[in-house]
C-alpha positions in Angstrom: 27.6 13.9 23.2 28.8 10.7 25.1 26.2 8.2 26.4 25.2 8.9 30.5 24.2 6.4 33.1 20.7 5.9 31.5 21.2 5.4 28.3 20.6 2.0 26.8 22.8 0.0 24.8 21.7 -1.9 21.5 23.4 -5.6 21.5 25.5 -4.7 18.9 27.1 -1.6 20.7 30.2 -2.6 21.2 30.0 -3.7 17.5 29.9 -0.7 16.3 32.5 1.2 18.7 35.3 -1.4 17.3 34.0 0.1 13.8 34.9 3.5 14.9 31.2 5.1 15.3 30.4 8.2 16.4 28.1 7.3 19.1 25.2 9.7 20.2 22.0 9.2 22.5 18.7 8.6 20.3 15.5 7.9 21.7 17.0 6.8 25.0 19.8 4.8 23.3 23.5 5.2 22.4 23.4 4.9 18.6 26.2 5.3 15.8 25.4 8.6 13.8 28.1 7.8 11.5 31.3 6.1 11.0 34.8 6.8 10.1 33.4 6.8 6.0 31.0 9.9 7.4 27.4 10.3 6.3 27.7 11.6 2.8 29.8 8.1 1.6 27.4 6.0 3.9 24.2 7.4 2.1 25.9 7.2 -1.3 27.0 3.4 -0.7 23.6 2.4 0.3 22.2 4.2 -3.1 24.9 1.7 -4.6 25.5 -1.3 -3.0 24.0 -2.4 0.9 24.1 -0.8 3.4 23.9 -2.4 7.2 21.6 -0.3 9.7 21.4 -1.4 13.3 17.8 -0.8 14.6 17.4 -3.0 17.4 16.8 -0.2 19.0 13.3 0.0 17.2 10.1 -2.2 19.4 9.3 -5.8 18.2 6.0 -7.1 19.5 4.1 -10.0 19.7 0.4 -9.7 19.8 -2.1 -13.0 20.1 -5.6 -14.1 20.6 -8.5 -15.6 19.6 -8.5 -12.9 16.6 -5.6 -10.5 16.9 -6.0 -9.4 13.5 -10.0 -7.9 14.3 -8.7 -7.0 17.7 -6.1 -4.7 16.8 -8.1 -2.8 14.4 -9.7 -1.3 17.4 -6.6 0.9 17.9 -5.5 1.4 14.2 -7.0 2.5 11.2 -5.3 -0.4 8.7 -6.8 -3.1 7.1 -5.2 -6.0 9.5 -7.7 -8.4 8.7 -7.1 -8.6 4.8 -3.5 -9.5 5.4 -2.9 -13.3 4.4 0.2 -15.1 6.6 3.7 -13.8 5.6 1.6 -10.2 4.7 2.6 -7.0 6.3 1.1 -3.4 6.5 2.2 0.3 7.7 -0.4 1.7 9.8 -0.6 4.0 12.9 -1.7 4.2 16.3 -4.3 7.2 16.4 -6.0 9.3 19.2 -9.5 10.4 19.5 -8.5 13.8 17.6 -7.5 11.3 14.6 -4.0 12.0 15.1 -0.8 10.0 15.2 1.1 8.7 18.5 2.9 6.5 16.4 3.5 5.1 13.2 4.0 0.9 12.7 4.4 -1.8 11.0 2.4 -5.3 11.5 3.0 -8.2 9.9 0.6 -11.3 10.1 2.0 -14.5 10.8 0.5 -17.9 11.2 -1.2 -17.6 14.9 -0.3 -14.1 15.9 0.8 -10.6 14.7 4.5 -9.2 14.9 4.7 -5.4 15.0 7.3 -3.2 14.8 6.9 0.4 16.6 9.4 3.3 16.8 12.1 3.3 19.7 10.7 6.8 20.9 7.1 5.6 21.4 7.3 2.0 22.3 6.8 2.0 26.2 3.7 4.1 25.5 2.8 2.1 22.4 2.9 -1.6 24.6 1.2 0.2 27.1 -1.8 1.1 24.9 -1.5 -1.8 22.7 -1.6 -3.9 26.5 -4.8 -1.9 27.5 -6.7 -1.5 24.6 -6.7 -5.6 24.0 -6.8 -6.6 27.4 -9.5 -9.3 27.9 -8.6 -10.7 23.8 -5.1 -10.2 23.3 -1.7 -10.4 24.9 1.1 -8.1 24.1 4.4 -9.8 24.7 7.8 -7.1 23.8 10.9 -9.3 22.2 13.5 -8.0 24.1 15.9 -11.0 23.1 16.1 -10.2 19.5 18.0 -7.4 18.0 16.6 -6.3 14.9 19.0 -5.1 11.4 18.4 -3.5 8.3 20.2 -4.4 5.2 19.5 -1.8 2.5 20.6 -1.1 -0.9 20.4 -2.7 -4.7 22.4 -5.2 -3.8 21.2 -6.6 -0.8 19.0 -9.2 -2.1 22.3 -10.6 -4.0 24.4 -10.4 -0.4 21.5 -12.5 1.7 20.9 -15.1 -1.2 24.3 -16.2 -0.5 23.2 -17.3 2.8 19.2 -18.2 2.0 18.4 -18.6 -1.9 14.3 -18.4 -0.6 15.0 -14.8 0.0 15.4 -13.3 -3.2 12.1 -13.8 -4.5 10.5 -12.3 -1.4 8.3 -9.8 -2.9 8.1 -5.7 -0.9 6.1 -6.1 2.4 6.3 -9.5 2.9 7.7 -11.9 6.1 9.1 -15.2 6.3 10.9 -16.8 8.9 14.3 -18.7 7.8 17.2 -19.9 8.9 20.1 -17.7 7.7 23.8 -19.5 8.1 21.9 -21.4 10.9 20.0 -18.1 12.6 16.8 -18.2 12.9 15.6 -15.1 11.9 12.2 -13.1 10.9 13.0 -11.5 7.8 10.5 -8.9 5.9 11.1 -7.7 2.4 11.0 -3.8 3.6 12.8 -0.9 5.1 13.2 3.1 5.7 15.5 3.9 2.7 13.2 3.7 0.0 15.7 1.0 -1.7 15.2 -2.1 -2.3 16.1 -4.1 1.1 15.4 -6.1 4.1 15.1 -5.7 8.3 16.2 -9.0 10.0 15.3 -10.2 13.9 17.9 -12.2 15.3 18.3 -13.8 18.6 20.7 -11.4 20.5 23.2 -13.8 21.3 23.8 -15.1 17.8 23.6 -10.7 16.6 27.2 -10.1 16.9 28.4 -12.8 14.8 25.7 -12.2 12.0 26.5 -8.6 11.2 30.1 -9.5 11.1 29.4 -11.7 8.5 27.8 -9.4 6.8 30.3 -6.9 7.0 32.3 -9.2 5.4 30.7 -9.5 2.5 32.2 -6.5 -0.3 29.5 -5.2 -1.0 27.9 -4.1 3.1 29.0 -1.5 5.1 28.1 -0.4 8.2 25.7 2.8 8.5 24.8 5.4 11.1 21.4 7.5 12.1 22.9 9.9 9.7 22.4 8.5 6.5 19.3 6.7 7.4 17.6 10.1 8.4 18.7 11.4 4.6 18.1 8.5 2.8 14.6 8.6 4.3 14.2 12.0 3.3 15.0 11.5 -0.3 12.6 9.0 -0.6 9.6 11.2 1.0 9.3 8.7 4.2 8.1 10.8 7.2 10.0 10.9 10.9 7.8 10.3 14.0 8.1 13.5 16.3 9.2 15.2 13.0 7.1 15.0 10.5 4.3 13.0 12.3 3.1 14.1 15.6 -0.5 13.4 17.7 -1.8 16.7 16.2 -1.1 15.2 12.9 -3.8 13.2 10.5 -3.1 10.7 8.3 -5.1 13.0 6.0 -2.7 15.6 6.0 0.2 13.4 5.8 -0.4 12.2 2.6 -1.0 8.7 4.0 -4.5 8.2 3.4 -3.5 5.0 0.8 -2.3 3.5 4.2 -6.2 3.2 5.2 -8.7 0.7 2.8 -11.8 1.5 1.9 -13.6 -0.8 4.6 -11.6 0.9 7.3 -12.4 4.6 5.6 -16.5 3.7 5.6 -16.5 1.4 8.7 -14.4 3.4 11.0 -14.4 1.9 14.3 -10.8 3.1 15.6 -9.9 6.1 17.1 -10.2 9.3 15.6 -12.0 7.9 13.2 -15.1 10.7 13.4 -12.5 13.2 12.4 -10.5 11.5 9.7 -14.0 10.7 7.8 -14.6 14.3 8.1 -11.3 15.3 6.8 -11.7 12.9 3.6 -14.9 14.2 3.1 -14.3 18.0 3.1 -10.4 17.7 3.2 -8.0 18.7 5.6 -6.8 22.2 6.3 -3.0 21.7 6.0 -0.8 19.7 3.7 2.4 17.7 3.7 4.5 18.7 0.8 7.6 18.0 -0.6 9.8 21.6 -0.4 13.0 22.5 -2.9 14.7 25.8 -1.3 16.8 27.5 -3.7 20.7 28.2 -3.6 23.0 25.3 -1.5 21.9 26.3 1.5 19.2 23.5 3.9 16.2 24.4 5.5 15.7 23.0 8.9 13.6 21.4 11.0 11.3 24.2 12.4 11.9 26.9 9.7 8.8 29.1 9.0 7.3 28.9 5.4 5.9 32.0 3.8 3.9 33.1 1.4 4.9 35.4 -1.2 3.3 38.2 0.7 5.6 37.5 3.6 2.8 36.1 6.3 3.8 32.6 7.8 1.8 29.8 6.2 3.6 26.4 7.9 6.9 25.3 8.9 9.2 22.4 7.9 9.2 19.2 9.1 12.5 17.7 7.5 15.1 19.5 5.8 18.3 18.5 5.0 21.1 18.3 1.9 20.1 15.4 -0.6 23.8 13.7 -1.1 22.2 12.0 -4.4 20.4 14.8 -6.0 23.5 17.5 -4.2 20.7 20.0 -3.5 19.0 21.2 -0.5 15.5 19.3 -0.1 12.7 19.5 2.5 9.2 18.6 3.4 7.1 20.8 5.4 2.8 21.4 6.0 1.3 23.8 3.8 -2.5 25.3 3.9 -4.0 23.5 0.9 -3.9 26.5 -1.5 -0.5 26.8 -1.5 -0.1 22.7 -1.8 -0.1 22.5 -5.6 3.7 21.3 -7.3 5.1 24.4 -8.5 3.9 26.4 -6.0 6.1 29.4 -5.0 6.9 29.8 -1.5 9.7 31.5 0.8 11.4 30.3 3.9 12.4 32.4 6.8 16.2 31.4 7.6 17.7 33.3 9.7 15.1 36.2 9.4 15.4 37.0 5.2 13.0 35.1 3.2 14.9 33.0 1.0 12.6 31.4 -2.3 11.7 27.6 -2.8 9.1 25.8 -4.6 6.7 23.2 -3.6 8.2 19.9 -5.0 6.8 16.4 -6.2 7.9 13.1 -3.7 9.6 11.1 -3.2 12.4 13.5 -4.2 14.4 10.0 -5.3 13.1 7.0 -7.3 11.6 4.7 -4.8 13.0 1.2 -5.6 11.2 -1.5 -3.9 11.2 -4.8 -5.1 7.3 -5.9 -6.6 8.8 -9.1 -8.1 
């Protein structure tokens, strides 16, 4: 499909066109799916080497106040005041049913936070963030920076080149640092599960950054493609997909993402039901999904029992290009949540066998330091 009228363009648009993208509309955007390399070689080279992701597409906000770190735990279950400047944390926005309307990351920084929220979800995300901290906080949207991801084992090597500081970043952490003379916000983190970075840059100065990059043998450029199986491979949930406002962090399998004080305190929305659900569990699981045979499972595919009676659906299925197997992830009722579990799934009408699988279905390869 080619971009219409409405569609928005990312800073580095024409960027990628030169590079021979295919270009297709994503959450309101015309984004590169792929280039001339196609998804199978882009996921492999990011496995191998670094692999550059344009994401400026993605939400970067500013929120400050007297307090933004206690304010913002009004509207999110994460533990926002424990995080020490240059700290960062994934967490969610949540409604009063305890369930997701987005997932985010926010990082504190000296004076104020900087979040990150999903391109989908962010005009509805300001607008809540803007409401639910109006009188102690101000929420500011940085729409002159584009935002990049550079991801892969060697990524860390690639930007040392250009900031020495940057290697010793540990996972889920931020500094800001000039970069061959850019000043950019750069946290130790991504959507891969590799080892990697996302960069802010001012728009003006995007352009000629990436292409600098590119230049460097080890990056390539890489499309919506890739990132959406790389992600899967590495058990990362999709928001829409995977996570939706009827789901709980409970069921996710993201309950890690929410302290202890936050668990007993509460205090955010949802928060009635999500103690309730620790307490006495939740009624269906996320779960990692192997079908059998070569061919994937789909988004939206019933799962069975053995019986034959629909039990859940999948959430993400696709082919693993590193494992060369079909993989998925899906919600189960909690009987039938166990690794090892035997299961069917309805494609195209005939059951076909899979088994309830252990994630991340790929090592995860973050740097600790």
């Amino acid at each position: 499909m080619s971009e219409t009228s409405s569609t928005k363009k990312t800073v580095l648009h024409d960027l990628h066109v030169e590079l021979g993208a295919k270009m297709v509309p994503f959450a309101g955007y015309d984004m590169p799916v792929q280039y001339p390399d196609g998804i199978i070689k882009e996921h492999l080279h990011t496995r191998a080497a670094a692999g550059l992701f344009d994401v400026s597409h993605m939400g970067q906000v500013i929120v400050s106040g007297a307090n933004p770190s206690k304010s913002i735990e009004k509207l999110i279950p994460g533990d926002i005041q424990a995080l020490q400047p240059g700290e960062m944390r994934y967490s969610f926005l949540t409604n009063d049913n305890g369930g997701i309307l987005d997932d985010l990351i926010v990082t504190r920084r000296e004076g104020d936070l900087f979040v990150v929220v999903n391109a989908a979800c962010k005009e509805q995300d300001i607008a809540l963030l803007t409401e639910g901290l109006a009188g102690e906080a101000s929420v500011t949207e940085l729409t002159d920076r584009a935002l990049v991801a550079l991801q892969g084992p060697k990524a860390a090597a690639v930007l040392a080149r250009y900031s020495a500081e940057i290697a010793s970043m540990p996972f889920m952490s931020f500094r800001e640092v000039a970069i061959d003379g850019v000043a950019c916000f750069v946290t130790r983190s991504g959507y891969t599960g590799e080892d990697g970075y996302e960069i802010s840059i001012p728009n003006e100065q995007a352009v000629g950054f990436c292409r600098k990059l590119l230049a460097e043998p080890e990056v390539k450029p890489i499309g919506l493609g890739a990132r959406d199986s790389l992600r899967l491979e590495a058990g990362l949930c999709l928001y829409g997909h995977d996570l939706t406002e009827k789901t709980t962090p409970v069921a996710a399998g993201l309950l890690w993402a929410i302290s202890k004080r936050r668990r007993e305190e509460g205090g955010f929305p949802g928060a009635a039901v999500i103690q309730a659900e620790i307490a006495n569990k939740p009624a269906m699981k996320r779960v990692g999904i192997l079908p059998e045979g070569r061919a994937p499972a789909r988004e939206h595919t019933e799962i069975t029992d053995e019986a034959g009676n629909v039990i859940g659906e999948i959430t993400s299925g696709g082919f693993s290009p590193s494992l060369e197997i079909p993989i998925a992830m899906g919600y189960v009722p909690l009987a039938f949540s166990s690794i090892g579990t035997k299961i069917n799934l309805l494609v195209r009408g005939k059951p076909r066998p899979a088994v309830v699988a252990k994630m991340p279905f790929v090592e995860q390869r973050y740097y600790r330091g």
